[in-house]
C-alpha positions, 0 to 999 in steps of 0.5 A: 770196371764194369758196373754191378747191377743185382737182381733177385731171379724172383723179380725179373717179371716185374721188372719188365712189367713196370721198371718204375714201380721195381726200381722203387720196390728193389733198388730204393726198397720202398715196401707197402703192406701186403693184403690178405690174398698176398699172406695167404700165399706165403701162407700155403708156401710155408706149409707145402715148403715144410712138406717137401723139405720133411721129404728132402731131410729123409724124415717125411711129415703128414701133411696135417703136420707140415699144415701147422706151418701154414696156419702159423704163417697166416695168424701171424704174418711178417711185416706191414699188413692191410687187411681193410680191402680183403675180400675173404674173412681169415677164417675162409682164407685159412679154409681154402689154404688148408684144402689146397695144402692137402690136395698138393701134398697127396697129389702132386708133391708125389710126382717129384723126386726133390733135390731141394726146397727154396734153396739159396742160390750162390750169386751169379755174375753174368757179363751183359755187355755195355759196361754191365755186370748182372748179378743174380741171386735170392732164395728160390723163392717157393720154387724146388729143384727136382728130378721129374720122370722121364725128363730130367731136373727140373724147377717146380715153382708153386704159384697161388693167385685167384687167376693162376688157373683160367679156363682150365689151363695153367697160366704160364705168361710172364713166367719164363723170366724167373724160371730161367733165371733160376735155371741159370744159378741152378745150372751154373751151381751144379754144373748140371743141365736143367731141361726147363721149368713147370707151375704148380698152380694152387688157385686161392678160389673155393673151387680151385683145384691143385694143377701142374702145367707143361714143362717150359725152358726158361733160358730163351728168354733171359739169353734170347736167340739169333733173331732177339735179344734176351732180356739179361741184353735188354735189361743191361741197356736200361741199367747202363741208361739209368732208365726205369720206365713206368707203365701206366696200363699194367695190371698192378698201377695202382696204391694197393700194388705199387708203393710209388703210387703217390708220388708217381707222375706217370698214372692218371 
């Protein structure tokens, strides 16, 4: 009988960015508080989700009105908080979210015909071979499924983040694992094909301006090609070693990001 490994489609990144720090945060659930930019971003995903869910049920909100989700969600965040190292007030975070909220529901929710908003995915097992069975599954986290002109369906996913948008361009690396797991449960769902995934980027600086990137397929990633494994194949390996590797030079190596900061031997 082959081993269940389940993984949230949302965490695959991480994953492969430090197996370390996603084994304590996924399989050993060791959580750390989030920061103001982190609430934030919940923040403006709750109210943009109100928004686009309004338009799905067929009885649309302004967007002034969807914007009291968000303001909801920033006073009043869900578990462990730390704002000590925050380097905006409350009240400018609330600014920018708000001023990002508007721009998304008057200009790019628009360009969308949605199917669903932060839909719960029926798990999906997929034989990954070496006695491993991967079970995705989660909520599409900030993400929809909709029918984008002259393509097909789609998966919009909403990020936020001070660096999502550099030198004017969408930042797509590291994306491509969660789209194209969720492309795979959508796919596997509805029985009907996706032909990739785009960012929404909403980019949490006092300037930053709403942006949608180029599609992308997802899927290469996770099934790989004739000449590369996917990462499903890799990731199947890890789990039937029982090996989580850390990585000491990742971007998020530190107490404020990883929750096994203290008693990781791996970091200086």
């Amino acid at each position: 009988m082959s081993e269940v490994v389940n993984v949230r489609a949302s965490s695959w990144g991480g994953l492969f960015d430090c197996a370390f720090r996603w084994e304590g945060v996924n399989l050993l659930k060791i959580r750390s508080p989030s920061g103001l930019p982190a609430v934030l971003g919940t923040a403006i995903h709750a109210g943009t989700a109100a928004f686009d869910g309004a338009r799905v049920a067929g009885a649309p909100i302004t967007p002034d009105a969807a914007a009291d989700a968000l303001v909801d969600a920033l006073h009043h965040p869900r578990g462990d908080v730390d704002l000590t190292d925050a380097k905006m007030s409350l009240r400018e975070a609330e600014f920018i979210g708000l001023r990002l909220h508007t721009q998304y529901c008057l200009e790019i929710s628009p360009q969308y015909e949605f199917r669903s908003v932060e839909q719960t995915l029926a798990p999906f097992d997929i034989d990954a071979g070496n006695g491993i069975t991967i079970r995705l599954s989660g909520t599409m986290d900030r993400s929809r499924v909709a029918v984008a002109k002259e393509y097909g369906l789609v998966i919009p996913d909403v990020k936020t983040g001070q660096r999502i948008v550099q030198k004017g361009e969408v930042q797509l690396t590291g994306k491509s694992a969660q789209i194209g797991a969720y492309q795979l449960m959508v796919e596997a769902e509805t029985g009907l094909p996706t032909v990739g995934g785009q960012i929404i980027a909403l980019p949490t600086t006092k300037s930053g301006h709403a942006q949608v990137s180029r599609i992308f397929d997802g899927k290469r990633v996770m099934l790989g090609t004739p000449e590369a494994p996917g990462l499903i194949s890799i990731a199947a390996k890890l789990f039937k070693a029982g090996l989580f590797p850390p990585n000491p030079q990742s971007y998020i190596c530190s107490p404020k990001y990883c929750p096994r900061w203290s008693t990781c031997p791996y970091h200086e």
